[in-house]
VOPAGU-2260 file (C-alpha; in pm, 1 decimal, decimal comma):
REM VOPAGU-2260
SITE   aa  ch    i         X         Y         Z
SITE  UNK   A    0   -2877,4   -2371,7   -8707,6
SITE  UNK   A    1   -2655,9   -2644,5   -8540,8
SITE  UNK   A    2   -2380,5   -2466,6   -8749,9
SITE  UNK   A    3   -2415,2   -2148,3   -8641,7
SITE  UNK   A    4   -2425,3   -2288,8   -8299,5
SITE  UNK   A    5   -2107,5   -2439,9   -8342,8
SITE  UNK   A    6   -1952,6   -2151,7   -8533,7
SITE  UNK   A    7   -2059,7   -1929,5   -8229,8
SITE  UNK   A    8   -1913,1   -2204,6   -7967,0
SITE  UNK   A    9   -1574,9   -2204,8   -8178,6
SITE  UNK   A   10   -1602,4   -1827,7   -8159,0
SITE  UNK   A   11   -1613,6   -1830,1   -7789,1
SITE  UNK   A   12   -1363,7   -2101,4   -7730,3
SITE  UNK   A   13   -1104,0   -1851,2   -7967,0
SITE  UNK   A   14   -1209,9   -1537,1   -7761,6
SITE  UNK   A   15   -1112,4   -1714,6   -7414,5
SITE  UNK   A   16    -737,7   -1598,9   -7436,9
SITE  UNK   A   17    -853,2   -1251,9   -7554,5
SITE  UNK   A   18   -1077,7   -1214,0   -7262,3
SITE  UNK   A   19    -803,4   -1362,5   -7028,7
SITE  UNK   A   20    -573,7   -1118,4   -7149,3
SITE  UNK   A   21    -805,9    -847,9   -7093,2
SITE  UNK   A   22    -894,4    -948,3   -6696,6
SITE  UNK   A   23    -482,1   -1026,2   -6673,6
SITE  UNK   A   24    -453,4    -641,6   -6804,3
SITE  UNK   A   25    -743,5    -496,6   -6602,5
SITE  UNK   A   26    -592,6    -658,1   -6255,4
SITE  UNK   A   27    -253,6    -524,6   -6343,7
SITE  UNK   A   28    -381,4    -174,7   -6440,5
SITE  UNK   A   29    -628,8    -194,4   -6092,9
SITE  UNK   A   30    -306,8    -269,4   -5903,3
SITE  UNK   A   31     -51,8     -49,9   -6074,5
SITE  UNK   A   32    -207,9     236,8   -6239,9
SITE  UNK   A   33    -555,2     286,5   -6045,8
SITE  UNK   A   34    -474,7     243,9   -5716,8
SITE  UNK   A   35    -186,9     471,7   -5719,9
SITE  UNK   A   36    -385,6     691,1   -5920,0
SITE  UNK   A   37    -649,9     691,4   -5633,6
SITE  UNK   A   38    -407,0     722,6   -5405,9
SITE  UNK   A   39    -288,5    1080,2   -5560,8
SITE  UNK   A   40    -663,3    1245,5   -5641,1
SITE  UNK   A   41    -697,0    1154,1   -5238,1
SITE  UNK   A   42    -362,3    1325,1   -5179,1
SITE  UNK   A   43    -460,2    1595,9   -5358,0
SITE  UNK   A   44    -833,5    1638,9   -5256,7
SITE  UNK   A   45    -681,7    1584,8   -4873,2
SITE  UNK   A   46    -451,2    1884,0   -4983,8
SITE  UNK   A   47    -753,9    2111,5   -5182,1
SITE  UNK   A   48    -919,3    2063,2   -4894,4
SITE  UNK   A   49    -704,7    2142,6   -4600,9
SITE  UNK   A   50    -583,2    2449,2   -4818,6
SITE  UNK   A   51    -944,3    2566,4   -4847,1
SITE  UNK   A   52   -1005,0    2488,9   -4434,6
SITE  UNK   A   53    -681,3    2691,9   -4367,5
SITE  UNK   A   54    -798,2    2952,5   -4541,5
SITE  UNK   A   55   -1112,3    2990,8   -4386,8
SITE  UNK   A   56    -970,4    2945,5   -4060,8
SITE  UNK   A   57    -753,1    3235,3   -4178,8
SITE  UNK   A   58   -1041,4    3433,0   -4280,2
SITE  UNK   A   59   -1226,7    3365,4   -3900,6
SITE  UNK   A   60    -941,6    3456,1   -3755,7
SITE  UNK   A   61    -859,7    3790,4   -3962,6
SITE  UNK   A   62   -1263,6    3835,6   -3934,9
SITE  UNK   A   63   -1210,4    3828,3   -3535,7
SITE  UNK   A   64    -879,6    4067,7   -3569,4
SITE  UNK   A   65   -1048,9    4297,5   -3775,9
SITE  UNK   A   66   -1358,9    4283,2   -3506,6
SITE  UNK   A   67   -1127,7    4353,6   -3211,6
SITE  UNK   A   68    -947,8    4604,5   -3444,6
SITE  UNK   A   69   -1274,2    4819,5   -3441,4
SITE  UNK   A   70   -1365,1    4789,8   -3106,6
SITE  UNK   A   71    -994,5    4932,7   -2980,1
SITE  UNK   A   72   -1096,0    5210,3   -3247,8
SITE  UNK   A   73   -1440,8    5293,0   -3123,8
SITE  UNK   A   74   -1308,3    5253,2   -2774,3
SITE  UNK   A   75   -1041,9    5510,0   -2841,7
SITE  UNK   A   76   -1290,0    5757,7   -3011,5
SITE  UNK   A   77   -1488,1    5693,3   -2709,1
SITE  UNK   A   78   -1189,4    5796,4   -2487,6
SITE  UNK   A   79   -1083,3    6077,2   -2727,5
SITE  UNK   A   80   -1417,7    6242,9   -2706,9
SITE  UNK   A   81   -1448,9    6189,1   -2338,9
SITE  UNK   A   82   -1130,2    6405,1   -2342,1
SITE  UNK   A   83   -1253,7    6616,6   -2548,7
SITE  UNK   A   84   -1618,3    6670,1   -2349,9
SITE  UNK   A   85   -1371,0    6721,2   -2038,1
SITE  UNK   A   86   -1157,6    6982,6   -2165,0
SITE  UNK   A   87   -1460,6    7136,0   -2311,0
SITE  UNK   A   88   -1600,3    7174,8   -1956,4
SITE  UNK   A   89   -1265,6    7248,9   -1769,0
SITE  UNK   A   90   -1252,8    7574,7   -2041,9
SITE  UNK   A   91   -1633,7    7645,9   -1978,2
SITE  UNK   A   92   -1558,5    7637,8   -1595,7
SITE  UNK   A   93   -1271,4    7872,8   -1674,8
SITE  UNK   A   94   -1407,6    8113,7   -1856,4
SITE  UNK   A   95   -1736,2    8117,5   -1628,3
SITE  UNK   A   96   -1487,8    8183,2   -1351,4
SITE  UNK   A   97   -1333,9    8443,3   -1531,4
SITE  UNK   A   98   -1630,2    8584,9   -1596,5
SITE  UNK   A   99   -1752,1    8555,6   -1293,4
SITE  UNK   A  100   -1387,9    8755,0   -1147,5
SITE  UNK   A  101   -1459,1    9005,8   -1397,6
SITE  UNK   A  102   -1830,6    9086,3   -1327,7
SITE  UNK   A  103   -1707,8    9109,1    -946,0
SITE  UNK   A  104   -1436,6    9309,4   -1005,1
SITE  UNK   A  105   -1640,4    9528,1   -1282,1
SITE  UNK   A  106   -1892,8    9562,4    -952,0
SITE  UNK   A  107   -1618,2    9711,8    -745,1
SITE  UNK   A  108   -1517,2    9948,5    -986,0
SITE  UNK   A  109   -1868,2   10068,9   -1069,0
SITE  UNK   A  110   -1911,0   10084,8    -673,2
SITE  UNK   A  111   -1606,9   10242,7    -624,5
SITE  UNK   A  112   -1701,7   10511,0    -915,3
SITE  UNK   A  113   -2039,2   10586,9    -739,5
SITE  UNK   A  114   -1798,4   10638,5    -428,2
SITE  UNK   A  115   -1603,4   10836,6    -603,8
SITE  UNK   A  116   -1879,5   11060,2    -775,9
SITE  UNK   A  117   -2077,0   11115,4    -486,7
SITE  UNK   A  118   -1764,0   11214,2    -314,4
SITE  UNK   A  119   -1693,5   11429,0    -624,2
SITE  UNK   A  120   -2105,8   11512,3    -570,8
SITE  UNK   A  121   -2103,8   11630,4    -234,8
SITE  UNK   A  122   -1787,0   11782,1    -243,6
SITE  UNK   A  123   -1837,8   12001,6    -516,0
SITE  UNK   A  124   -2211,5   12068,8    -344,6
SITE  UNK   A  125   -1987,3   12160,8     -90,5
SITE  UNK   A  126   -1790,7   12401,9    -313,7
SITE  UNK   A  127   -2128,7   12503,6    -477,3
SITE  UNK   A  128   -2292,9   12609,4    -166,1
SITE  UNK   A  129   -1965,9   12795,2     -22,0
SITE  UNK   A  130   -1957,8   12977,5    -418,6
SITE  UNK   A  131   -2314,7   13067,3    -371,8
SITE  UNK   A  132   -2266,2   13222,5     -35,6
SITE  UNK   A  133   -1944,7   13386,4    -130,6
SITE  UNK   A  134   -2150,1   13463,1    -483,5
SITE  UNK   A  135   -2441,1   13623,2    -298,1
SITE  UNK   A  136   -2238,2   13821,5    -134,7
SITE  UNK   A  137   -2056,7   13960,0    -381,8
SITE  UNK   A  138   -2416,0   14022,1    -541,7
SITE  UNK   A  139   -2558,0   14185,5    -203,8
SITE  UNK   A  140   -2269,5   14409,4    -205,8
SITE  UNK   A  141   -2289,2   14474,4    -601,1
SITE  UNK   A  142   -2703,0   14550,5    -566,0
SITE  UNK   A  143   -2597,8   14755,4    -255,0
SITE  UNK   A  144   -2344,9   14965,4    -398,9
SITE  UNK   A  145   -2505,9   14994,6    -698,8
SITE  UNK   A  146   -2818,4   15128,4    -518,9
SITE  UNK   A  147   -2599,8   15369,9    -329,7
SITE  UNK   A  148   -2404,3   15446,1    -720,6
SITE  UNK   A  149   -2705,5   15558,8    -878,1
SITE  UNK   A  150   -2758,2   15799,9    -629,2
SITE  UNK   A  151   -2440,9   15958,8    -650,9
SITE  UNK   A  152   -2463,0   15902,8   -1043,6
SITE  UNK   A  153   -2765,3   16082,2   -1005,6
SITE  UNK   A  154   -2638,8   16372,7    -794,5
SITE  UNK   A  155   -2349,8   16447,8   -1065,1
């Protein structure tokens, strides 16, 4: 056993330089290669990540244009039918006036054509009663000659 205790201490004593070597080469790769290494998956992660924060700042903000975007639109529809509704009432007031000018002067015409036909009424009662009188006549003469005629028709 004290051998392999020796063998094993002999061992160790011939590994010393080895493991020197190795810390010597882990402190220069620390210094040289990993911090610089570090240094760049920082510089990149800093980068990744102010890319991605840009970019959703850039979304918020094109989130708030396209926001205001619709309210100028529904604003403007809002207008455009408010326009609309206006000029829908300005024609209905029209055309009720018009209507209302037409019935009126549709009134006067149908009051000046009852005018008119009971002038044309009494005037031809007028006519009618001075026919009748001049008709009667006629008739009264007519019946009276004829009653005299049949007389002298007779007589023949």
């Amino acid at each position: 056993m004290e051998q392999t205790l020796r063998q094993l201490g002999e061992l160790l004593l011939g590994s010393v330089p080895t493991i020197i070597l190795l810390l010597v080469l882990y402190g220069i790769y620390h210094f040289v290669v990993h911090k610089a290494l570090v240094e760049v998956l920082a510089e990149r992660r800093k980068r990744t990540q102010g890319a991605v924060e840009q970019a959703r700042a850039d979304i918020g903000l094109a989130a708030a244009r396209a926001d205001e975007y619709e309210a100028k639109l529904r604003d403007a529809r809002l207008a455009i039918f408010k326009a609309l509704d206006n000029r829908r009432k300005q024609a209905l007031d029209a055309r009720t006036a018009a209507v209302a000018v037409a019935r009126e002067k549709a009134q006067q015409q149908v009051a000046a054509a009852k005018a008119q036909i009971e002038q044309d009424a009494a005037s031809a009662r007028a006519t009618l009663g001075a026919s009748s009188d001049a008709i009667a006549s006629q008739i009264i003469q007519a019946v009276l000659s004829a009653g005299s005629a049949p007389a002298s028709v007779g007589g023949r």
